[in-house]
C-alpha positions as YAML, in Angstrom:
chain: A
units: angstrom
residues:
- id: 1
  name: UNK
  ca: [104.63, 115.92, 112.14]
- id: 2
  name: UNK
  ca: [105.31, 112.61, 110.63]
- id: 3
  name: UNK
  ca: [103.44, 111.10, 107.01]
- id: 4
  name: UNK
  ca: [104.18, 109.52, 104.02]
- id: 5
  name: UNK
  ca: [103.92, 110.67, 100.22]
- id: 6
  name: UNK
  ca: [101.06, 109.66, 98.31]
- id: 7
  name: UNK
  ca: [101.51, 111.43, 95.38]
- id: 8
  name: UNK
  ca: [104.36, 113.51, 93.35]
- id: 9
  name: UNK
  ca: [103.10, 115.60, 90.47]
- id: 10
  name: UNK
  ca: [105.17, 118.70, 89.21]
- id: 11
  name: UNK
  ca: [107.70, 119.21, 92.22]
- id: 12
  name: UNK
  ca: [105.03, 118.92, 94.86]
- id: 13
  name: UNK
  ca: [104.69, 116.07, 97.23]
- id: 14
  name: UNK
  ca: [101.33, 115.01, 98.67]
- id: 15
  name: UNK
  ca: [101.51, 113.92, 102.44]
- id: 16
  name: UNK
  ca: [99.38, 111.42, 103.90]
- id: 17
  name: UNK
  ca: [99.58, 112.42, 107.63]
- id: 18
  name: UNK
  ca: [99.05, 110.19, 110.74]
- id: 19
  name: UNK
  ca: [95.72, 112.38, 111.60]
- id: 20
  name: UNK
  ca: [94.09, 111.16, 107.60]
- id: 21
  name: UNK
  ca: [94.87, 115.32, 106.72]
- id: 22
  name: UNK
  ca: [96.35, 115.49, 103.54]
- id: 23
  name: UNK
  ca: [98.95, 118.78, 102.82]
- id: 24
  name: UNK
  ca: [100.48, 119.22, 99.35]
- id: 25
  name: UNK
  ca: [104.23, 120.15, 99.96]
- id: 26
  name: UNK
  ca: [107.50, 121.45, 98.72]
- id: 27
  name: UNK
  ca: [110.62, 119.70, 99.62]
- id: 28
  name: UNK
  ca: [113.54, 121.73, 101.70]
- id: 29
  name: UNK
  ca: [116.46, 123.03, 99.73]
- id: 30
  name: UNK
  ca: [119.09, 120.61, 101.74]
- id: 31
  name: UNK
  ca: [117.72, 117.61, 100.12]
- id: 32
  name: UNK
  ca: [118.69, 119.38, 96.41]
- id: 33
  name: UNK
  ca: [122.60, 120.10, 98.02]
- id: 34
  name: UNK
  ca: [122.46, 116.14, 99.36]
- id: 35
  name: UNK
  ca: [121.74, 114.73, 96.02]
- id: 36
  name: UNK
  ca: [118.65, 113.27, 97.51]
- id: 37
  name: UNK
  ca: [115.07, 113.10, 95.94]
- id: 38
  name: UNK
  ca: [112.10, 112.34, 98.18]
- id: 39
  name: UNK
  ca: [109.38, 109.66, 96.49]
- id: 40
  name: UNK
  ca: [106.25, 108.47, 96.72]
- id: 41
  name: UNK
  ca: [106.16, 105.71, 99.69]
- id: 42
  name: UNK
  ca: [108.50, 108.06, 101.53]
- id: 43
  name: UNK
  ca: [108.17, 108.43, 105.82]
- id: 44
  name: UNK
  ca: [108.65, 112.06, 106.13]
- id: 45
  name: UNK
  ca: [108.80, 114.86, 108.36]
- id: 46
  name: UNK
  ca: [106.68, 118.03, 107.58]
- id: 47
  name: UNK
  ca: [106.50, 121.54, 108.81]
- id: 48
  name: UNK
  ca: [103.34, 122.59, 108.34]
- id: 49
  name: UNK
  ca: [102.46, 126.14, 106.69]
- id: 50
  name: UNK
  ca: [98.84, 126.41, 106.72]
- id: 51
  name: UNK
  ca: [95.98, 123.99, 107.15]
- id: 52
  name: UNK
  ca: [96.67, 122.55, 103.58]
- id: 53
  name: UNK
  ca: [100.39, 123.11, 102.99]
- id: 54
  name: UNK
  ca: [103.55, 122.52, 104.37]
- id: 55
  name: UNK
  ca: [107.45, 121.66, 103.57]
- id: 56
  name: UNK
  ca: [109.15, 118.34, 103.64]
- id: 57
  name: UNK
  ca: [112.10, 118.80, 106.69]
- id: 58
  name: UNK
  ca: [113.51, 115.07, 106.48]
- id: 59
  name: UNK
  ca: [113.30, 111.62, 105.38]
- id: 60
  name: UNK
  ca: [113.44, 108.29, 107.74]
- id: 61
  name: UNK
  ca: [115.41, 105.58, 106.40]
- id: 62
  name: UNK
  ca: [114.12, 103.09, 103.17]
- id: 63
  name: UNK
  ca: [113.98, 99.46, 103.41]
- id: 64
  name: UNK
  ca: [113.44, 99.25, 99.60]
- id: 65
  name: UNK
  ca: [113.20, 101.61, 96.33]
- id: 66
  name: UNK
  ca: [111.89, 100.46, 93.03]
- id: 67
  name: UNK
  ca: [113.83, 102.74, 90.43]
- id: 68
  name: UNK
  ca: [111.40, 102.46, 87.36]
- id: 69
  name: UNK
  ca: [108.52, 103.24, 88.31]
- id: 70
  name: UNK
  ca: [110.23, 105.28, 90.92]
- id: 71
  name: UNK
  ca: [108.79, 103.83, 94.58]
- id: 72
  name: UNK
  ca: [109.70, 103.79, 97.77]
- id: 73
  name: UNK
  ca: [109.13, 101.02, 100.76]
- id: 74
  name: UNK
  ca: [107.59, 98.71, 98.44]
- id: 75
  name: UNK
  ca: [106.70, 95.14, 100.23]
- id: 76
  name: UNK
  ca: [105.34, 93.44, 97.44]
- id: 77
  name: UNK
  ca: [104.00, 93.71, 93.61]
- id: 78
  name: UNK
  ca: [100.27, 92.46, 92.53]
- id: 79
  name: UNK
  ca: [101.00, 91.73, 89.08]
- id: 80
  name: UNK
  ca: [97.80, 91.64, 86.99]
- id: 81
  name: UNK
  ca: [97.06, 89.99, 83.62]
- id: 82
  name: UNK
  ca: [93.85, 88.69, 81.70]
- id: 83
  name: UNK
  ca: [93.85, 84.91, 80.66]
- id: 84
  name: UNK
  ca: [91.83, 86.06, 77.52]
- id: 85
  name: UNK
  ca: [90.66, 89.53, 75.70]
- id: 86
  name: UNK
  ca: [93.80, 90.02, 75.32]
- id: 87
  name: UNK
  ca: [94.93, 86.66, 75.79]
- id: 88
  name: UNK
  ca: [97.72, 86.03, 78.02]
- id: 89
  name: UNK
  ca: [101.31, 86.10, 76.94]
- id: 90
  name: UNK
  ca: [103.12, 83.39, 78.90]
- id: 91
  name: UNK
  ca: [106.26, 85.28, 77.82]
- id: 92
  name: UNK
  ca: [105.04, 88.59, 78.86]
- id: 93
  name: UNK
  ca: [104.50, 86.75, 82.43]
- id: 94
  name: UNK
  ca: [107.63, 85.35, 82.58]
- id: 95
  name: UNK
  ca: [109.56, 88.60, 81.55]
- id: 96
  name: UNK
  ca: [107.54, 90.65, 84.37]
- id: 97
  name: UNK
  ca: [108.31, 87.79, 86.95]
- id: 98
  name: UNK
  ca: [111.85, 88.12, 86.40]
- id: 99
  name: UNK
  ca: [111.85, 92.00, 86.20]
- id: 100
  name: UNK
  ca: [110.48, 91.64, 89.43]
- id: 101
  name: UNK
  ca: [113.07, 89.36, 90.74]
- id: 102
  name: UNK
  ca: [115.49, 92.29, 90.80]
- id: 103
  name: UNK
  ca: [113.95, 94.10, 92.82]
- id: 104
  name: UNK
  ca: [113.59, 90.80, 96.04]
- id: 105
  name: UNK
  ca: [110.16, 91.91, 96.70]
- id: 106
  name: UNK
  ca: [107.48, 89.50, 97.09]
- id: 107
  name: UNK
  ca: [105.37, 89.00, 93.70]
- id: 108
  name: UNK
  ca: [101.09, 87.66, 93.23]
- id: 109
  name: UNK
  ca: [99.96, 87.20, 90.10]
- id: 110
  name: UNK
  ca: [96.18, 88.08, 89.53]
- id: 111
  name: UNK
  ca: [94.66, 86.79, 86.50]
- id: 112
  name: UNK
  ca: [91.22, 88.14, 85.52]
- id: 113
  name: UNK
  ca: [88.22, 87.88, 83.39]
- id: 114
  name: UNK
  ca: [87.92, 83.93, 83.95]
- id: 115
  name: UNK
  ca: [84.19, 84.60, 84.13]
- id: 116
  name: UNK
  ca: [85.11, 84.74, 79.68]
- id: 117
  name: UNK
  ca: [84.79, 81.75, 77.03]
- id: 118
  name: UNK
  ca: [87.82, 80.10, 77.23]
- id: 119
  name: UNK
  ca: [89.22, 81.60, 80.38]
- id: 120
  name: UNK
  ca: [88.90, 78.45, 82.62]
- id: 121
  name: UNK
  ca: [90.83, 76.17, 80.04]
- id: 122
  name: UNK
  ca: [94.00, 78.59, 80.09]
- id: 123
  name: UNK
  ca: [93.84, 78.80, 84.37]
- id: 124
  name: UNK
  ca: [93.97, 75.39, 84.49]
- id: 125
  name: UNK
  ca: [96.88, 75.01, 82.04]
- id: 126
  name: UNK
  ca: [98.89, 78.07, 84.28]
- id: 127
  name: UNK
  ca: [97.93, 78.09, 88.01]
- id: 128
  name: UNK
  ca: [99.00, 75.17, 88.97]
- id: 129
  name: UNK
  ca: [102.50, 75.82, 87.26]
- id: 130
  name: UNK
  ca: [103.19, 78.97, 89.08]
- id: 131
  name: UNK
  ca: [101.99, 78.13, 92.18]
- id: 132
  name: UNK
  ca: [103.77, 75.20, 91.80]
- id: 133
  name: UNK
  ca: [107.12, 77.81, 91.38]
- id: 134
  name: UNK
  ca: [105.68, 79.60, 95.08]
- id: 135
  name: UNK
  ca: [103.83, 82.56, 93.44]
- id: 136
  name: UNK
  ca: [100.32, 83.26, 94.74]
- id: 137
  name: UNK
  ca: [98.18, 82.81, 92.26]
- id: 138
  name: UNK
  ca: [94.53, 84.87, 92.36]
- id: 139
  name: UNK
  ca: [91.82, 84.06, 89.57]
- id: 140
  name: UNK
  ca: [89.35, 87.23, 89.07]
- id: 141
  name: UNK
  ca: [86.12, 88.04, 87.86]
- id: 142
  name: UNK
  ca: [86.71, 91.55, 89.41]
- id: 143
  name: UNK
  ca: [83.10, 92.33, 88.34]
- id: 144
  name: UNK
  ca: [81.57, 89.42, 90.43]
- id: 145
  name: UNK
  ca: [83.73, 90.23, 92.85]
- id: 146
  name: UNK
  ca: [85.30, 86.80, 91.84]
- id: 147
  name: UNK
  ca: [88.71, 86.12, 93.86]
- id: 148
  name: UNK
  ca: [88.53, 89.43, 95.52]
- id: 149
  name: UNK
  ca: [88.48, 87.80, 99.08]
- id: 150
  name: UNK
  ca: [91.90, 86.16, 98.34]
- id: 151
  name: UNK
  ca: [93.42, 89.37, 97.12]
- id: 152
  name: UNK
  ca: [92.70, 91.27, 100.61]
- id: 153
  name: UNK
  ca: [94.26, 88.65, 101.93]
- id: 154
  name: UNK
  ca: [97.72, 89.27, 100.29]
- id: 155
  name: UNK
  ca: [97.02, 92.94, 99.98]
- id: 156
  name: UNK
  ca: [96.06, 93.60, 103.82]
- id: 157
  name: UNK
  ca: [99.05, 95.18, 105.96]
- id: 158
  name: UNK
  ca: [101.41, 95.69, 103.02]
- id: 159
  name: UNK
  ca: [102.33, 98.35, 100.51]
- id: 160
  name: UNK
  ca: [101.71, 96.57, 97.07]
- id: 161
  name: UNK
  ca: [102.83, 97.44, 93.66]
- id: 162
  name: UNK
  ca: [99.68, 97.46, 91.08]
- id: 163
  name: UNK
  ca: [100.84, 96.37, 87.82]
- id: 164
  name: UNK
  ca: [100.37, 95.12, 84.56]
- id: 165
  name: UNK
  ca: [99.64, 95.48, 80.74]
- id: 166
  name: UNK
  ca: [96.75, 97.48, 79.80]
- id: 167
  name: UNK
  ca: [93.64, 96.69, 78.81]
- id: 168
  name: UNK
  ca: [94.01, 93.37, 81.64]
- id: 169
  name: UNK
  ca: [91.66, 94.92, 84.29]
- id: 170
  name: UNK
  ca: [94.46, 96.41, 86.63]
- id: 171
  name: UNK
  ca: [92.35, 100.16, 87.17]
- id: 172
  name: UNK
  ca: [88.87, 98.15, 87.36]
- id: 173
  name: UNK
  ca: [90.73, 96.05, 90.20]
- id: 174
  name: UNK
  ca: [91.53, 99.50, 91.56]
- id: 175
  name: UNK
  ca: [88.63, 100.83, 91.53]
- id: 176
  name: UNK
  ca: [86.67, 97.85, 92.80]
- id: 177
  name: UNK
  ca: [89.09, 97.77, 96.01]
- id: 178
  name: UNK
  ca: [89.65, 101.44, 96.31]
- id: 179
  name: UNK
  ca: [86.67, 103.47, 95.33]
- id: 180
  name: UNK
  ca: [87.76, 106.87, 95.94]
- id: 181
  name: UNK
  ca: [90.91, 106.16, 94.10]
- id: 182
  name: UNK
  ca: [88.42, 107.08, 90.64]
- id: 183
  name: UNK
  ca: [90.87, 105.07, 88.95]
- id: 184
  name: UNK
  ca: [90.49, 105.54, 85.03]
- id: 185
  name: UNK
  ca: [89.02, 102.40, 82.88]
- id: 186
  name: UNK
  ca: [90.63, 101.27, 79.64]
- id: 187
  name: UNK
  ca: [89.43, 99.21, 77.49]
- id: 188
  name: UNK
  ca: [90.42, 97.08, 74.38]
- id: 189
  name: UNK
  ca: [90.15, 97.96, 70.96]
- id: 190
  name: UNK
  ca: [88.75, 95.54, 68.88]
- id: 191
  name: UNK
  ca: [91.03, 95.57, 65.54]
- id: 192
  name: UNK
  ca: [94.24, 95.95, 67.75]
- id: 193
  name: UNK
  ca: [93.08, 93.77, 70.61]
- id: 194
  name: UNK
  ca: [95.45, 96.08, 73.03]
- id: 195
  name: UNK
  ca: [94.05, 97.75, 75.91]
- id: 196
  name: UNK
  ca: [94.52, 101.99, 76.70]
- id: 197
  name: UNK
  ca: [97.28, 103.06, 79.00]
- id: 198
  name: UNK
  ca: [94.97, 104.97, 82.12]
- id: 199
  name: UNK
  ca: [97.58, 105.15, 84.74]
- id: 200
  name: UNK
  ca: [100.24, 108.20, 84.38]
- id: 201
  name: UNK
  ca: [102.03, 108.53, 87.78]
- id: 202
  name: UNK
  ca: [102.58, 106.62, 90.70]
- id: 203
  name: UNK
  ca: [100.27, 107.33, 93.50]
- id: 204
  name: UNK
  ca: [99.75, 105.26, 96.70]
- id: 205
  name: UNK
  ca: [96.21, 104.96, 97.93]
- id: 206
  name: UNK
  ca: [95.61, 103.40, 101.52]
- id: 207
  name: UNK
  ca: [93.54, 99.85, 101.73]
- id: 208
  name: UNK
  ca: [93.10, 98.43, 105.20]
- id: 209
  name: UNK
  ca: [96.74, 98.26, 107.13]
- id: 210
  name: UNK
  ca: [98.68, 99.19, 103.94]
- id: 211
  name: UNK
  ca: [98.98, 100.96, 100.96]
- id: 212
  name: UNK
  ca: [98.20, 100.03, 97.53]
- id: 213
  name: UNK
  ca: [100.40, 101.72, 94.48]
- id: 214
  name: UNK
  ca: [98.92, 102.61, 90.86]
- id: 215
  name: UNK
  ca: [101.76, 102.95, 88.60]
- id: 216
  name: UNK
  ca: [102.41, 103.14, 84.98]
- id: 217
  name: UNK
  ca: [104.37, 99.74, 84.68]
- id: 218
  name: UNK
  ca: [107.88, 98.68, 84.96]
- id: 219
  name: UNK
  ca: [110.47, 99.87, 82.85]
- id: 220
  name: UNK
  ca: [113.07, 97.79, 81.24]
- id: 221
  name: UNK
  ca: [115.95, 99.98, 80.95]
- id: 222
  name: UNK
  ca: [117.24, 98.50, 84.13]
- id: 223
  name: UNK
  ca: [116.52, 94.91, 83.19]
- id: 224
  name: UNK
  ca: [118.34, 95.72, 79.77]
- id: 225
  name: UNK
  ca: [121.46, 96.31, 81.67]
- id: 226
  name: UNK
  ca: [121.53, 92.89, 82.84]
- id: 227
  name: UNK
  ca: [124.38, 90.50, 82.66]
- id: 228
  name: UNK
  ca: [123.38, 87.68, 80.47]
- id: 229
  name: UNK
  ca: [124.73, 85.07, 82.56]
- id: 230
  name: UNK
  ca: [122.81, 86.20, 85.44]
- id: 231
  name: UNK
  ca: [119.30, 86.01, 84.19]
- id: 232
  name: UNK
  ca: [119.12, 82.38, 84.94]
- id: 233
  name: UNK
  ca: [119.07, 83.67, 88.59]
- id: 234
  name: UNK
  ca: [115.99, 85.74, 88.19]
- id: 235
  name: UNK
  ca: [114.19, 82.13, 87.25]
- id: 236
  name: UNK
  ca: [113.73, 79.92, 90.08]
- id: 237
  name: UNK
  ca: [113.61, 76.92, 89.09]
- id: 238
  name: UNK
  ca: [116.46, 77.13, 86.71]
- id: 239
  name: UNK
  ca: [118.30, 78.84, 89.51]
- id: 240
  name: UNK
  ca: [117.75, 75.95, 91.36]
- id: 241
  name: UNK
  ca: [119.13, 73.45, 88.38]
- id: 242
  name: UNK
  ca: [121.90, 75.18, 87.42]
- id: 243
  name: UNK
  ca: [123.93, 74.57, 90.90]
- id: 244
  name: UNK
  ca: [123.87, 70.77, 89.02]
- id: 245
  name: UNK
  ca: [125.64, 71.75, 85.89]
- id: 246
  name: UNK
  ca: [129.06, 71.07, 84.50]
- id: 247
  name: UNK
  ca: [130.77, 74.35, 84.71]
- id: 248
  name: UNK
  ca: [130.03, 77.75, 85.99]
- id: 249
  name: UNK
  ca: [128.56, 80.20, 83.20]
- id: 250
  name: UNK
  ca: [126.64, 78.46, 81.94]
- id: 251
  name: UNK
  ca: [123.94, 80.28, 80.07]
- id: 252
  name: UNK
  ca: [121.51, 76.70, 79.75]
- id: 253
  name: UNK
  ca: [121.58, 76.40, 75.75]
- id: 254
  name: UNK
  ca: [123.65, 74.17, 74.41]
- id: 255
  name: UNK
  ca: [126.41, 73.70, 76.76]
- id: 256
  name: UNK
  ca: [127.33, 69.62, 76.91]
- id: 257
  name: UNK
  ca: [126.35, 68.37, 80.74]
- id: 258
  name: UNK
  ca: [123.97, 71.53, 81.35]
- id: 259
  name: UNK
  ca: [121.76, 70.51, 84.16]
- id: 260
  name: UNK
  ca: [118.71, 72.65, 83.64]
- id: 261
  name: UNK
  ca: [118.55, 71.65, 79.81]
- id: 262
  name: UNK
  ca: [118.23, 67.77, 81.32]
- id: 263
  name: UNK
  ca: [115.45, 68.74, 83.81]
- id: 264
  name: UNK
  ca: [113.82, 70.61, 80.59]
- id: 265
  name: UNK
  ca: [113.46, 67.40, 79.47]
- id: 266
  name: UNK
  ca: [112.84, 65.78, 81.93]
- id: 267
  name: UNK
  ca: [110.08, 67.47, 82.86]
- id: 268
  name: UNK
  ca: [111.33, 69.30, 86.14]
- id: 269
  name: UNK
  ca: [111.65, 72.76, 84.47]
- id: 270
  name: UNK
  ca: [108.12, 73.49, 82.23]
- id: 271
  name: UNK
  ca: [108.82, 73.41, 78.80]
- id: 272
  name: UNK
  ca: [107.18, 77.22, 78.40]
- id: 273
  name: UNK
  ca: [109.11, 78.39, 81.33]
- id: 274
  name: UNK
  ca: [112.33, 77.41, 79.35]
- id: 275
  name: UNK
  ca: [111.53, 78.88, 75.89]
- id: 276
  name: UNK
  ca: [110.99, 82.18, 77.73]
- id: 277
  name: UNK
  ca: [114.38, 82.52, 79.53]
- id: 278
  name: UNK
  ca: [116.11, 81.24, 75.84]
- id: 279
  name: UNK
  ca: [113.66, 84.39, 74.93]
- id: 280
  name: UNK
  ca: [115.18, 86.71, 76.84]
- id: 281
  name: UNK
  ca: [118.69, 86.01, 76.76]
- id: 282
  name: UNK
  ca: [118.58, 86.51, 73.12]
- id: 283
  name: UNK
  ca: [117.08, 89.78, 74.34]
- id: 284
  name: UNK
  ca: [119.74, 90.50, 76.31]
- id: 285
  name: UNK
  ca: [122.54, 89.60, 74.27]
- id: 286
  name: UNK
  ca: [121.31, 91.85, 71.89]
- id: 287
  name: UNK
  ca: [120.52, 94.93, 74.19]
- id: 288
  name: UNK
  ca: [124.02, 94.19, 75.25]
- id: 289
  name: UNK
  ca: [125.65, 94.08, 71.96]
- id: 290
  name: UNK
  ca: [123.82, 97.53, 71.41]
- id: 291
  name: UNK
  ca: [125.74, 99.22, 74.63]
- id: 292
  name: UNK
  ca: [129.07, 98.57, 73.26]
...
């Protein structure tokens, strides 16, 4: 029998099968001896032992593994954030979109609680930039069901990636789409204006032709171990700049003839956009100066 893991809490895998049953495995010994770990988002085959249990026999091949949170045969990644209550971190953004970017899966941004004083201002001052950079960009009043039409859209037929900052809506979104998932609600405190972690492990949930994955967010260990001349790359449009400067390496600070610092001014590259990748390199130098 053929499914795909839903869940992994505690050395057990839960199997989604192609009939809807659900069994809660064990994974066979050979896959300890082959140095390989079965994950959520997994195909496998399962031997069943019972109407409720069986054992994981094999794996069919990946097309793509997230390491942190730890996902298999990810298409694409919803990334959610509020534009106020908390208020949205253009930097935050940025550093997600580029996390992303290492991992060449498609990324959505979904930005809720516009139905809020003050909401519509910020939207108009960000959609238009990102989708202007070829990110879809969803504006949500998940309560009104606000935006939630567009979201299916991107969502239908693919396994998507759930993430975000807490306290921005992400297990409301999850709940509103998903029902049964009983996703747990944060909220925000009011003196720290910082929403509750809810989500503790991965787990995918199926939504029309596809599967949609709660996690706890994206680590930045891997992103840490990034090459500071590379980052550049993981920003499109100074990606697309820096082909147009002086000399290779360049890191787009204050190198004489640098290309993306001219469309900066210019007006090609968004002003914000730039002051976040001069965030993170300074980031990553340091992270880098820490490793050695």
């Amino acid at each position: 029998m053929t499914g795909r893991i839903i869940k992994a809490i505690s050395g057990f895998y839960f199997v989604l099968l192609e009939d809807g049953r659900i069994l809660q495995c064990k994974a066979r010994g050979v896959f300890k001896k082959r140095e390989v770990k079965p994950l959520v988002g997994d195909l496998v085959t399962v031997d069943p032992l019972g109407i409720e249990e069986g054992i994981i026999t094999d794996l069919f091949p990946r097309y793509s593994q997230l390491v942190r949170p730890t996902i298999a045969n990810v298409d694409q990644a919803l990334l959610v954030l509020s534009l106020v209550q908390p208020a949205l971190s253009l930097y935050q953004l940025d550093k997600m979109l580029a996390m992303l970017a290492l991992s060449a899966i498609q990324v959505g941004i979904g930005l809720t609680k516009v139905d809020l004083p003050n909401a519509s201002q910020v939207l108009e001052e960000v959609k238009p930039l990102y989708e202007s950079l070829r990110y879809p960009v969803f504006a949500l009043d998940v309560r009104n069901e606000v935006g939630l039409d567009a979201v299916r859209g991107f969502l239908n037929g693919k396994i998507t990636v759930l993430t975000g900052q807490s306290g921005v809506g992400k297990s409301t979104l999850l709940k509103t789409l998903v029902p049964a998932s009983q996703a747990l609600t944060g909220h925000v405190g009011h003196r720290s204006k910082r929403g509750r972690h809810t989500t503790t492990h991965v787990e995918l949930y199926p939504y029309t032709e596809g599967f949609i994955a709660d996690t706890p967010g994206f680590s930045q260990y891997d992103f840490d171990q990034l090459e500071p001349t590379d980052l550049g790359a993981l920003f499109r449009e100074i990606d697309q700049q820096s082909a147009d400067c002086e000399f290779r390496g360049c890191q787009h600070v204050e190198e004489i003839g640098c290309a993306v610092i001219g469309a900066m001014k210019a007006g090609v590259i968004a002003s914000t956009r730039y002051h976040s990748y001069v965030q993170l390199l300074e980031e990553l130098k340091q992270a880098k100066a820490r490793r050695y």
